[in-house]
C-alpha positions as CSV (number, residue, x, y, z in Angstrom):
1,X,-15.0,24.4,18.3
2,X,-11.7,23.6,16.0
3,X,-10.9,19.9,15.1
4,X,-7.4,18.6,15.8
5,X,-6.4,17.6,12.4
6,X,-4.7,13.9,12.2
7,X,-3.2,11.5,9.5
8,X,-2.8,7.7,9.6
9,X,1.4,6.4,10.2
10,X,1.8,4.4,7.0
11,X,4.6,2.5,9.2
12,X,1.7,1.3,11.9
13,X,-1.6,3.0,10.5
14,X,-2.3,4.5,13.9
15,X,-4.0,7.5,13.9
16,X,-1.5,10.5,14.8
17,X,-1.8,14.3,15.3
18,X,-0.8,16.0,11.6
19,X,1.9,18.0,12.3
20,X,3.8,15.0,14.0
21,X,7.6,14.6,13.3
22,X,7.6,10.9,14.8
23,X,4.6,8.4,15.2
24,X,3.9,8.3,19.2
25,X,2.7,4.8,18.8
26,X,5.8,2.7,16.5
27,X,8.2,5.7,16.8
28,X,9.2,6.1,13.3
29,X,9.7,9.1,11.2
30,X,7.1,10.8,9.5
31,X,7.0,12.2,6.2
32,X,6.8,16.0,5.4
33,X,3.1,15.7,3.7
34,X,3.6,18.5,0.5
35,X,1.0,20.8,1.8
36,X,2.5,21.4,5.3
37,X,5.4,22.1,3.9
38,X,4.4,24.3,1.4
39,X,4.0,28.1,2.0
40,X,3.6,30.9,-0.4
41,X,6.6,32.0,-1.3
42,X,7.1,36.0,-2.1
43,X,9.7,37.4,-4.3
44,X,12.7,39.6,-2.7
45,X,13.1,41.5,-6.0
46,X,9.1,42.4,-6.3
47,X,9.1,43.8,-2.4
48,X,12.1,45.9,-2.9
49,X,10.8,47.4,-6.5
50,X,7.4,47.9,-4.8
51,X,9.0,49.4,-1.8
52,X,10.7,51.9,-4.4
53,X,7.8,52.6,-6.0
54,X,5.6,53.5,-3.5
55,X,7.1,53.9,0.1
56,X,6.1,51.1,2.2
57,X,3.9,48.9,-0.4
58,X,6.5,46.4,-0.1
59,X,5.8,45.7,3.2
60,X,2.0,45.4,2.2
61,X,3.0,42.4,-0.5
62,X,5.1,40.8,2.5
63,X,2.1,41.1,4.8
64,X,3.1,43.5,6.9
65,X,0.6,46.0,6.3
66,X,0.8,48.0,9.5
67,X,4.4,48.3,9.1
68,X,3.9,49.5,5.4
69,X,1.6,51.9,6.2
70,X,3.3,53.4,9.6
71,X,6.2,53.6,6.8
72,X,3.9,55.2,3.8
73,X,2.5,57.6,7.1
74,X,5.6,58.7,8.6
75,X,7.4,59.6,5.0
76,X,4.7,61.5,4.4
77,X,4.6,63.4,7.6
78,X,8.2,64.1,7.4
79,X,7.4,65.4,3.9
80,X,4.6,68.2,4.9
81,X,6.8,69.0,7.7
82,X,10.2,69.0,6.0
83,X,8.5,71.4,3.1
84,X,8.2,74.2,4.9
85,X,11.5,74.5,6.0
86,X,13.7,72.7,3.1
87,X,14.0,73.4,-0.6
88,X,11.8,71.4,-3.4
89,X,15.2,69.5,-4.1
90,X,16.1,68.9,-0.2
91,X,12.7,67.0,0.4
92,X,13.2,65.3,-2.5
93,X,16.5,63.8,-1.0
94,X,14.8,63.0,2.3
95,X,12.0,61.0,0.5
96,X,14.6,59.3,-1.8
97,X,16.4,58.4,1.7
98,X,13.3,57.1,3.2
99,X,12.5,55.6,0.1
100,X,16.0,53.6,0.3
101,X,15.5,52.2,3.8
102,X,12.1,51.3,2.9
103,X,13.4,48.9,0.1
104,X,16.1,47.9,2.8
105,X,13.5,46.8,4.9
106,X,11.9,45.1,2.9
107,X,14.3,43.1,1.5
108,X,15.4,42.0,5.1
109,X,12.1,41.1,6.2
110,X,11.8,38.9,2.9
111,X,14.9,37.4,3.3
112,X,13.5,37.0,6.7
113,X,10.4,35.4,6.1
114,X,12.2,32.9,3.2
């Protein structure tokens, strides 16, 4: 059974519901309490150059592990696949090119998430 968090109004001191905006009880505003606010915050620059690094680990350090690793999957598949039919140089391109959009990703999804 999860407890409803609350805080006291320091305009009325009536106990209120934490994530309030505006005391029920004397109506005034409610100050943003430094932990609610707070949220980790994760670097665009280190999710792209991790994205570039290894395909889709980007997305892992966002916290979007499934989406890394359908990512990390699919390049790889394409790789096996595209090896039998492509030069060593041609599958080279097509995991630089899903390398690229993997960093692209990632950097919208940060710039998303910030």
């Amino acid at each position: 059974m999860s407890e409803e968090r609350t805080k006291f109004c320091p305009h009325c001191g009536a106990m209120i519901p934490y994530d309030e905006a505006s005391c029920p009880a004397c109506g005034e505003p409610q100050p943003v309490l430094e932990a609610a606010s707070r949220k980790p915050v994760k670097k665009t620059w280190i999710a792209v150059l991790l994205s570039l690094l290894v395909t889709g680990l980007g997305h892992v350090y966002l916290g979007r592990w499934r989406r890394g690793l359908t990512i990390f999957i699919m390049t790889l598949a394409v790789g096996v696949v595209a090896s039998l039919y492509f030069t060593y140089d041609q599958v080279m391109f097509i995991g630089l090119l899903f390398a690229l959009f993997s960093a692209y990703d990632a950097y919208l999804l940060s710039r998303a998430q910030s």
